[in-house]
Backbone as CSV, one residue per row, in Angstrom:
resi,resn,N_x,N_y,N_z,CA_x,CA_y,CA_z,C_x,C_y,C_z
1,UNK,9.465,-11.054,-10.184,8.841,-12.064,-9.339,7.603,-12.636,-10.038
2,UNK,7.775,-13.793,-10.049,6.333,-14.544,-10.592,5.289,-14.972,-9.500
3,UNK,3.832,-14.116,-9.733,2.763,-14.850,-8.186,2.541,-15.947,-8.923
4,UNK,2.568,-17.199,-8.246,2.229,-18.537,-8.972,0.846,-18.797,-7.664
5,UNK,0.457,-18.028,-6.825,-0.584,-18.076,-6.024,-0.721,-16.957,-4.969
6,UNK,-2.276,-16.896,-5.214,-3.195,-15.284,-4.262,-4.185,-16.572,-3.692
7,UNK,-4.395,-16.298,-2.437,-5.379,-16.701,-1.448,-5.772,-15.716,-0.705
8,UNK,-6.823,-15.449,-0.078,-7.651,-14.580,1.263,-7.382,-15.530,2.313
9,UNK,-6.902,-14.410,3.379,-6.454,-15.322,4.002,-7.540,-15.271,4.986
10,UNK,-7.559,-13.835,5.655,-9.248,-13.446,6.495,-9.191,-11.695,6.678
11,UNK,-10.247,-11.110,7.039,-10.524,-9.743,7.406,-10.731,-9.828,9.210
12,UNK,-9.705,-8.719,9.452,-9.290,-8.592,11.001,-10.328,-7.248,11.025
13,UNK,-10.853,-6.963,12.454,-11.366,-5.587,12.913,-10.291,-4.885,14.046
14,UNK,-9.178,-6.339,14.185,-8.170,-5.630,15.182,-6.788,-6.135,15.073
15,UNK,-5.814,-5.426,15.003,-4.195,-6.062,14.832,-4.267,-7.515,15.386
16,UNK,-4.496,-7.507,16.761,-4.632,-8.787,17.619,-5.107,-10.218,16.978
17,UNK,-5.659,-9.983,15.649,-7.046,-10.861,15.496,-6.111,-11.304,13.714
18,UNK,-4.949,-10.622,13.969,-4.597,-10.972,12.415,-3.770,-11.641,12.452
19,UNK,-3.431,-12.361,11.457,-2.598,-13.941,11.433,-0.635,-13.675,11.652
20,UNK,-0.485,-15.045,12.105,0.746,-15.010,12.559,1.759,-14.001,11.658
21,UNK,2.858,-13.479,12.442,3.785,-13.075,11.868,5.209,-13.769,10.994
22,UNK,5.071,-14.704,10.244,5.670,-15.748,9.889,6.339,-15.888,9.060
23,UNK,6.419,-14.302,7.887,6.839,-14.092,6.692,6.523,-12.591,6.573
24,UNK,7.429,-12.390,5.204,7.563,-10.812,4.801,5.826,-10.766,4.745
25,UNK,5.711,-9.145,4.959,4.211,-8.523,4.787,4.802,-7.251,4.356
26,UNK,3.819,-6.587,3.332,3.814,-5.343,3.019,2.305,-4.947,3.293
27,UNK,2.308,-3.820,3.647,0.767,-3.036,3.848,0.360,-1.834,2.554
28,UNK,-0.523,-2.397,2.472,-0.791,-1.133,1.523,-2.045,-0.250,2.103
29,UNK,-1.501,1.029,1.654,-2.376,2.447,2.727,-2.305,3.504,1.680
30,UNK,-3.300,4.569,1.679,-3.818,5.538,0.839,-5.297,6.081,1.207
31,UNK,-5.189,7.229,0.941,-6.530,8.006,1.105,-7.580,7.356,0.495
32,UNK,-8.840,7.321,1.076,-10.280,6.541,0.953,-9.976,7.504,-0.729
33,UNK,-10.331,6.304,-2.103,-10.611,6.425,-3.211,-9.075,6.441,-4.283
34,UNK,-8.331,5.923,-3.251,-6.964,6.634,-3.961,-6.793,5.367,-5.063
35,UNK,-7.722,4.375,-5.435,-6.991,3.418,-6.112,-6.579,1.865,-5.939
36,UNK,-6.677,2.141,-4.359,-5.485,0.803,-3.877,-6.214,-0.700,-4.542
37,UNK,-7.482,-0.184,-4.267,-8.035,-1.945,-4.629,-7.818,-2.313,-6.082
38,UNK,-7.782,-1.374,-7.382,-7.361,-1.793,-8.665,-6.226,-1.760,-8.619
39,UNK,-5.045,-0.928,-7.791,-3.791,-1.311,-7.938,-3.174,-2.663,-7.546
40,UNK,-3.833,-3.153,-6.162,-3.522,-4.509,-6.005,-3.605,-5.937,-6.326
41,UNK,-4.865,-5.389,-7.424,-5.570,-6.405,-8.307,-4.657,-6.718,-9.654
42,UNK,-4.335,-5.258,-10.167,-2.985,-5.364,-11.199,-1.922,-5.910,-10.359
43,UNK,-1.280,-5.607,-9.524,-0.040,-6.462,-8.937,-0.203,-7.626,-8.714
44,UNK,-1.020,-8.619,-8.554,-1.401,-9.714,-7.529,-1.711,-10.713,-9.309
45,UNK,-2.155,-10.050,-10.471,-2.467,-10.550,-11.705,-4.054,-10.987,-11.361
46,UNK,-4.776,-10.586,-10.813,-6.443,-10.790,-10.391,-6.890,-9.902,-10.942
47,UNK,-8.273,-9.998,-11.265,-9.288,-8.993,-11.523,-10.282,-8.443,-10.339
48,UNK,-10.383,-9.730,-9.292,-11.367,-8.738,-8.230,-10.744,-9.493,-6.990
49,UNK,-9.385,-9.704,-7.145,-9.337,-10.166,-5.229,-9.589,-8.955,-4.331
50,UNK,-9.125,-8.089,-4.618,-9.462,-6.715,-3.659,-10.762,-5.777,-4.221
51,UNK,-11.782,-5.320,-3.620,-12.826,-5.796,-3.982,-13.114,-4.086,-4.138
52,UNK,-13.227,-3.602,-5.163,-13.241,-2.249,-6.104,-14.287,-1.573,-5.743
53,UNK,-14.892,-0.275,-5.149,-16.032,0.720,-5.280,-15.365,2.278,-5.248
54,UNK,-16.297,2.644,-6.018,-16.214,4.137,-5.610,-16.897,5.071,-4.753
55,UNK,-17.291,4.103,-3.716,-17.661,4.679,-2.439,-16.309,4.674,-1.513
56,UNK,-15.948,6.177,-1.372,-14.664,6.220,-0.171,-15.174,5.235,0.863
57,UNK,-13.970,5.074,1.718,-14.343,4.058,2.587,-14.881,2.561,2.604
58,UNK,-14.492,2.703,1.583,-15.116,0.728,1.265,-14.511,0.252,2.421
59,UNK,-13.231,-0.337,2.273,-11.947,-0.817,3.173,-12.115,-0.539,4.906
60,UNK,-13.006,-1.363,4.974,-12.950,-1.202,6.923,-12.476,-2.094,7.618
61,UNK,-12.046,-2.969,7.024,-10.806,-4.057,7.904,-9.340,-4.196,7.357
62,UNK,-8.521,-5.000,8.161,-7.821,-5.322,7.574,-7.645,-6.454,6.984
63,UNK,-7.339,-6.473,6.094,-7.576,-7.785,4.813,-6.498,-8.331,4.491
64,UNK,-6.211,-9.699,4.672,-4.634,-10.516,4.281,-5.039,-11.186,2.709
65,UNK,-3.496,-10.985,2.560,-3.862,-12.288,1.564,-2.422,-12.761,0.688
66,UNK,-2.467,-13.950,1.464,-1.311,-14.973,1.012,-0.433,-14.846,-0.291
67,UNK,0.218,-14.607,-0.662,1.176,-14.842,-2.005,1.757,-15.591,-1.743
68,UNK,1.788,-16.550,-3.370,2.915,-17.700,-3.456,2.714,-18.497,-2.048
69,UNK,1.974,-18.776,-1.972,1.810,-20.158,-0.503,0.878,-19.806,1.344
70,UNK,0.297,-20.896,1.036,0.101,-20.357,2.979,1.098,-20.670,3.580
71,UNK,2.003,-21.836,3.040,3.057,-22.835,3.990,4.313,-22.001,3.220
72,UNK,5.466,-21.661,4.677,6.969,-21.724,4.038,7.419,-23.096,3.577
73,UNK,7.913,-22.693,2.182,8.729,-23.938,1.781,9.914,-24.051,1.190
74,UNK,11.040,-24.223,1.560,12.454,-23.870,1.487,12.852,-24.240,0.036
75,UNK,11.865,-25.588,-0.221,12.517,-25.753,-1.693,11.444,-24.846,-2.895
76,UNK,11.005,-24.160,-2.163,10.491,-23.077,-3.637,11.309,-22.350,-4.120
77,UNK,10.796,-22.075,-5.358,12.065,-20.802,-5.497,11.308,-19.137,-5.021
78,UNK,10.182,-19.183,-5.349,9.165,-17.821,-4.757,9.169,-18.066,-2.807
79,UNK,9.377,-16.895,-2.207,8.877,-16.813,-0.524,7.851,-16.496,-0.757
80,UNK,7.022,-17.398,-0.260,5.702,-16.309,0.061,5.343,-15.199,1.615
81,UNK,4.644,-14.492,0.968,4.647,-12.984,1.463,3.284,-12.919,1.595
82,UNK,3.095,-11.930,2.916,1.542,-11.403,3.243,1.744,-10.161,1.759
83,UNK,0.029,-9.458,1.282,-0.275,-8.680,1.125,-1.109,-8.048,1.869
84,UNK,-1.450,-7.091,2.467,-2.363,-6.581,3.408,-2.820,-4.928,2.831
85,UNK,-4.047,-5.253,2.706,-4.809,-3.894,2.348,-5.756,-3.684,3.543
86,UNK,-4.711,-2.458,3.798,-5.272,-1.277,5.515,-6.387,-0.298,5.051
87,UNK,-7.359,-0.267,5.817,-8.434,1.237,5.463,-7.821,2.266,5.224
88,UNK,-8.415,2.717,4.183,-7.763,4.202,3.528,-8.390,5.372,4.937
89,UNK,-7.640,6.158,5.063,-7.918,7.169,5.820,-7.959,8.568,4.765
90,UNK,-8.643,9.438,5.264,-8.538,10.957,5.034,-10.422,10.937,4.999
91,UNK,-10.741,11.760,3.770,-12.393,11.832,3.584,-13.357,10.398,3.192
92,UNK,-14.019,10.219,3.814,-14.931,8.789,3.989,-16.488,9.884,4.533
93,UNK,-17.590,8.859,4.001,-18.856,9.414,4.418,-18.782,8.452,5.518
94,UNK,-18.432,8.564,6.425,-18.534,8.135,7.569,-18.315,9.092,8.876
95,UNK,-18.758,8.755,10.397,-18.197,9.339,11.630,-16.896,9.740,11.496
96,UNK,-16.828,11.050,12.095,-15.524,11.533,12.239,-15.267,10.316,13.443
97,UNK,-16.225,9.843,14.538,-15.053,8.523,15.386,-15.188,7.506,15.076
98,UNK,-15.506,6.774,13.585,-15.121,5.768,13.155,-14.207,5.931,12.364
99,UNK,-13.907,7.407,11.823,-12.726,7.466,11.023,-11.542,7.634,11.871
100,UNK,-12.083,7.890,13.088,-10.511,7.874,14.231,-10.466,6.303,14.494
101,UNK,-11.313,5.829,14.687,-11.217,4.342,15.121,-10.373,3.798,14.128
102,UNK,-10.898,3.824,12.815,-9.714,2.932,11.611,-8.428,3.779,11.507
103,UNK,-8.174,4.928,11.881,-6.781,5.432,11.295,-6.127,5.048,12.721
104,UNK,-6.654,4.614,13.849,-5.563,4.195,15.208,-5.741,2.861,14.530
105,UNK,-6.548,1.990,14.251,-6.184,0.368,14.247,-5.289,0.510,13.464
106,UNK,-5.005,1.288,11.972,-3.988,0.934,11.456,-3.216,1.524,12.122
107,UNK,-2.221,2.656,12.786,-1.440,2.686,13.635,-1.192,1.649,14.190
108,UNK,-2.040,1.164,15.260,-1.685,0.004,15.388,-1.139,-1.321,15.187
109,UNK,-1.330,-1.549,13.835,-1.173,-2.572,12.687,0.413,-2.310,12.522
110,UNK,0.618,-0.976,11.985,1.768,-0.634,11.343,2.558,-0.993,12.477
111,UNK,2.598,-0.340,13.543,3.738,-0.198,14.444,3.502,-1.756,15.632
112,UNK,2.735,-2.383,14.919,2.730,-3.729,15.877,3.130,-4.937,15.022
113,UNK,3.377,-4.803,14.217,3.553,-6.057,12.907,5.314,-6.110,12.758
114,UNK,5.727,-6.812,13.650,7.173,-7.160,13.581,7.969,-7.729,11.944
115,UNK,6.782,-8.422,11.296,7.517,-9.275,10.055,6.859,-7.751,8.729
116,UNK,6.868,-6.704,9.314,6.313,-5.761,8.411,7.321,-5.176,7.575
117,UNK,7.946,-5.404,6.381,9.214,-5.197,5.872,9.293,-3.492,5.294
118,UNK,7.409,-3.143,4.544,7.157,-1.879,3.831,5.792,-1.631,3.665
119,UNK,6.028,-0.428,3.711,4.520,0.134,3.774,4.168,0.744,2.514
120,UNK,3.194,0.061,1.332,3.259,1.052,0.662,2.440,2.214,0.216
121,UNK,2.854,3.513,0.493,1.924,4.593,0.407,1.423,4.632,-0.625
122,UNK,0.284,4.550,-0.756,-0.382,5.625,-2.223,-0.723,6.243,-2.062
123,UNK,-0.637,7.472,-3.342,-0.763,9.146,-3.659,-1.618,8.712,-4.578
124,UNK,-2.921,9.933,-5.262,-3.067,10.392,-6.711,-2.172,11.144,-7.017
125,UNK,-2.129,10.661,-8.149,-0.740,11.386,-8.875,-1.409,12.544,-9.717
126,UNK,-2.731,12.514,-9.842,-3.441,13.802,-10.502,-3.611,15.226,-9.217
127,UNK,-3.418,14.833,-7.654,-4.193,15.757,-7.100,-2.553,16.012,-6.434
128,UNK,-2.640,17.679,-5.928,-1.523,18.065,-5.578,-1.094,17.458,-4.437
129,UNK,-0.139,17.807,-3.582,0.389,17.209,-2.192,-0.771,17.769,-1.153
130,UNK,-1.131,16.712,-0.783,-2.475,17.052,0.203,-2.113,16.716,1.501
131,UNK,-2.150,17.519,2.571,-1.828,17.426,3.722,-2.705,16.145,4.514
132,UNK,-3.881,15.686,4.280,-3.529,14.229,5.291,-2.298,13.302,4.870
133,UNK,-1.814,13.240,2.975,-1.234,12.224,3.034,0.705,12.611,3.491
134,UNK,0.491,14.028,3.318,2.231,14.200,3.665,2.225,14.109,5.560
135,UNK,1.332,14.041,6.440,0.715,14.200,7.633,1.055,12.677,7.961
136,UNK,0.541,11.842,6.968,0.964,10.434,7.246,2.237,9.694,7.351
137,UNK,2.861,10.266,6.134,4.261,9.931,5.417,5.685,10.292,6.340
138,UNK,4.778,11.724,7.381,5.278,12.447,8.512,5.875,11.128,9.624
139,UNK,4.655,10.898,10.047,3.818,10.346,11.112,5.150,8.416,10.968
140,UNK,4.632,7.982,9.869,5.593,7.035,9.720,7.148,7.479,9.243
141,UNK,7.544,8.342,8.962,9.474,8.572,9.193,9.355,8.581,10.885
142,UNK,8.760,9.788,11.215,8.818,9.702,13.250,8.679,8.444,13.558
143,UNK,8.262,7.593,13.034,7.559,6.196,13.952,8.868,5.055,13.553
144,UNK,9.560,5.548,12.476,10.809,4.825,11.840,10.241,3.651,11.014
145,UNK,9.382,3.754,10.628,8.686,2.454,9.754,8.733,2.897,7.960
146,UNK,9.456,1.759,7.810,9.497,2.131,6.259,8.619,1.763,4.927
147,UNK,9.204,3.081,4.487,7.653,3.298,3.295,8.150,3.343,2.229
148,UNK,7.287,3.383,0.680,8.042,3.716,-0.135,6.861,4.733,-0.885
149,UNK,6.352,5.560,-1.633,5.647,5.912,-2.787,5.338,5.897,-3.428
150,UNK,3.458,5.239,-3.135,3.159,4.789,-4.694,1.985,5.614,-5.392
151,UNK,2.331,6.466,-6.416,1.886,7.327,-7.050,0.985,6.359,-8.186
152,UNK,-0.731,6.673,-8.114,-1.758,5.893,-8.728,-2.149,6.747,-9.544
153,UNK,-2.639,5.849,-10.554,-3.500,6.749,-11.965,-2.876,7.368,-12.419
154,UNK,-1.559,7.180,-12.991,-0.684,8.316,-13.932,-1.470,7.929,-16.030
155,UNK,-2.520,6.997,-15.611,-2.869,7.104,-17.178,-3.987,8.037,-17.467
156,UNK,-4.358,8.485,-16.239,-5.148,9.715,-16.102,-4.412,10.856,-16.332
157,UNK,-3.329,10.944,-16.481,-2.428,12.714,-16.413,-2.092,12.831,-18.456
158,UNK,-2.113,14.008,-18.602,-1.727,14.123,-20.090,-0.270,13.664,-20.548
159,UNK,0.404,14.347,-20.892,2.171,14.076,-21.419,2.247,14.751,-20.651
160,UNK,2.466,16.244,-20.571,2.626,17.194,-20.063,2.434,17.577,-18.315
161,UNK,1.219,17.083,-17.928,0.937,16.836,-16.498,1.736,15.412,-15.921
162,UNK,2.204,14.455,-16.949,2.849,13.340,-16.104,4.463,13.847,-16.133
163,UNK,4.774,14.482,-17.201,6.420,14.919,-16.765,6.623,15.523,-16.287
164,UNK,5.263,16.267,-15.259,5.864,17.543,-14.648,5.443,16.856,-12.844
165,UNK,4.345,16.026,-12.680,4.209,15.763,-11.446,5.022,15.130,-10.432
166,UNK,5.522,14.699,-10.796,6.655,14.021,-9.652,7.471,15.081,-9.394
167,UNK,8.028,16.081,-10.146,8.900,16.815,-9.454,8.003,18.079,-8.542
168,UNK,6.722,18.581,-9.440,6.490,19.273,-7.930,6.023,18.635,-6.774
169,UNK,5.924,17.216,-6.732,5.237,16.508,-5.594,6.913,16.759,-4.445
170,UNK,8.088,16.050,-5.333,9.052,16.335,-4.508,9.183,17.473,-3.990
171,UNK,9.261,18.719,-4.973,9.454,20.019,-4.236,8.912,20.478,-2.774
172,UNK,7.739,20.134,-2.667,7.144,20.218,-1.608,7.571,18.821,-0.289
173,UNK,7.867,18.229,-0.441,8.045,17.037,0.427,9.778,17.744,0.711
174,UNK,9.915,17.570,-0.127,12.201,17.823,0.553,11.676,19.632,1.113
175,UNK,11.080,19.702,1.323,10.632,20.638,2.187,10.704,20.243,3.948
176,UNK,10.426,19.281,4.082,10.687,18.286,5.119,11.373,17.283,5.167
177,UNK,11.834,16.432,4.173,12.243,15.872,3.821,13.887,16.001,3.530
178,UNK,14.663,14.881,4.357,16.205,15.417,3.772,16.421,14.802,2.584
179,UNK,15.927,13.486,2.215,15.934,12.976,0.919,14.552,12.460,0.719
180,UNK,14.141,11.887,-1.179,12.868,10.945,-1.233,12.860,9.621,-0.654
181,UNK,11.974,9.012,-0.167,11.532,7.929,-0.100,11.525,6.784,-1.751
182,UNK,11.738,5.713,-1.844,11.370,5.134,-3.087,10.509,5.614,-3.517
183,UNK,10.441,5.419,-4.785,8.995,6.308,-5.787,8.908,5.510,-6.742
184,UNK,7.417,5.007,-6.873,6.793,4.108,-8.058,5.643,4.491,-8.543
185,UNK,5.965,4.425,-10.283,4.729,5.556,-11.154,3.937,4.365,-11.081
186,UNK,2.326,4.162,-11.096,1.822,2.984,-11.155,0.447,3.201,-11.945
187,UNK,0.113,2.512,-12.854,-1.127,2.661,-13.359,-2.202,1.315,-13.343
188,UNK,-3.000,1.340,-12.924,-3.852,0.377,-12.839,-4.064,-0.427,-14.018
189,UNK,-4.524,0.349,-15.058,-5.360,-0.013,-16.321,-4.341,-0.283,-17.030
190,UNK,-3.123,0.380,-17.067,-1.917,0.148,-18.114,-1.179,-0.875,-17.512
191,UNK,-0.794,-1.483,-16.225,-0.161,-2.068,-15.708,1.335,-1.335,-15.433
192,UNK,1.305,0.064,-15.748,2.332,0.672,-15.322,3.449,0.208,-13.850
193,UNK,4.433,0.299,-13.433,4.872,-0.111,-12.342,5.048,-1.496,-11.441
194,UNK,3.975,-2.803,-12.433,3.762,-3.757,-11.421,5.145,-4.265,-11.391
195,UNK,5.793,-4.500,-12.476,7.042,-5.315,-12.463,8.375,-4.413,-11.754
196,UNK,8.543,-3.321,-11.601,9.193,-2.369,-10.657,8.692,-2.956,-9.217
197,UNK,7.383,-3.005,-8.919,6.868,-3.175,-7.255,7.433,-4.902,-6.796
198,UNK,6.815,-5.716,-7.586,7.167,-7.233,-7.799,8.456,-6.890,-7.596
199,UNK,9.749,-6.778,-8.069,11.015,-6.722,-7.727,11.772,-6.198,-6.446
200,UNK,11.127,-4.850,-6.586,10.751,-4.385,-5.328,10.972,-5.384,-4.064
201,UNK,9.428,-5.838,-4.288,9.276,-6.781,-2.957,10.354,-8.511,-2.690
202,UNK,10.284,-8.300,-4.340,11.658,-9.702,-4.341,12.904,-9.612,-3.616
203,UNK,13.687,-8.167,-3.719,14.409,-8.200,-2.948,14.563,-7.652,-1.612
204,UNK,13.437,-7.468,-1.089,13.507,-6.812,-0.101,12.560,-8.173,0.773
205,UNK,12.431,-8.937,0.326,11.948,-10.435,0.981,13.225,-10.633,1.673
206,UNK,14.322,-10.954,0.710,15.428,-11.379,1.282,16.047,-10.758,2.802
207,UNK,15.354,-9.486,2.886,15.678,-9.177,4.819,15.075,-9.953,5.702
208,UNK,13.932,-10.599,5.423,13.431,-11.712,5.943,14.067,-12.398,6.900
């Protein structure tokens, strides 16, 4: 898929308050620090649309932003598609009830967004299976909303730590799990995965 255009579209404090449902959307979700804002910046071909700190908890709204067009237009050859980056949940220096407040709005989000095609999770791919994020991954199979796995910072792991992590991440998940979910290795800095995710979302527009 080629982005031939990224726009902001606006920052919501509530599902209600976020723009029409009118086209494919994917959400992207991950533990406060997991990555998401340099990963979406590599996918999107930007350097700062999603706006980078290493303070957990940056991400307190929800944030749109247009691909390939604000307007449907039949004679394009690209659909354009929401991107949406949701507050990371798990550890944040923040209230334990503002951290309940953002992990229900996104509930909310997720399970209220009709044109919502995929959700995509991010993991560190350096830190073992950590129970908020398999808690989540839980939480959306029960809720029937589909996800896929996106495993961040694999240019951080050695040879040795990257050929071995994905399979104990599975081991532990098909623990619950009757099969995996999609799985995408992704690296920020290397651009690992973008053209896997881009395709990804190309054909899975077409349920649209």
């Amino acid at each position: 898929m080629e982005i031939s255009q990224v726009e902001f579209v606006k920052s919501s404090a509530h599902p209600r308050e976020c723009p029409e449902m009118d086209r494919p959307e994917y959400a992207f979700i991950g533990r406060s620090n997991v990555g998401k804002s340099s990963l979406i910046n590599m996918l999107v071909g930007r350097n700062s649309m999603a706006k980078i700190s290493s303070t957990p908890g940056k991400t307190q709204l929800i944030n749109h932003f247009a691909i390939n067009g604000l307007e449907r237009d039949k004679e394009k050859e690209t659909t354009p598609w929401y991107l949406t980056d949701l507050p990371g949940f798990g550890y944040a220096k923040i209230s334990k009830s503002e951290r309940i407040k953002w992990e229900r709005t996104s509930r909310q989000f997720l399970e209220g967004r009709k044109n919502l095609l995929c959700t995509m999770m991010l993991v560190d791919s350096r830190l073992k299976p950590q129970k908020v994020d398999l808690e989540f991954m839980a939480y959306l199979g029960e809720t029937g909303l589909p996800f896929v796995l996106v495993f961040t910072k694999v240019d951080k792991l050695n040879k040795t730590e990257r050929e071995a992590f994905q399979a104990k991440y599975e081991a532990v998940m098909l623990k619950q799990w009757h099969k995996m979910p999609p799985i995408f290795i992704t690296s920020a800095v290397k651009g690992d995965g973008r053209e896997e995710l881009l395709t990804f979302i190309e054909v899975t527009n077409q349920l649209f």
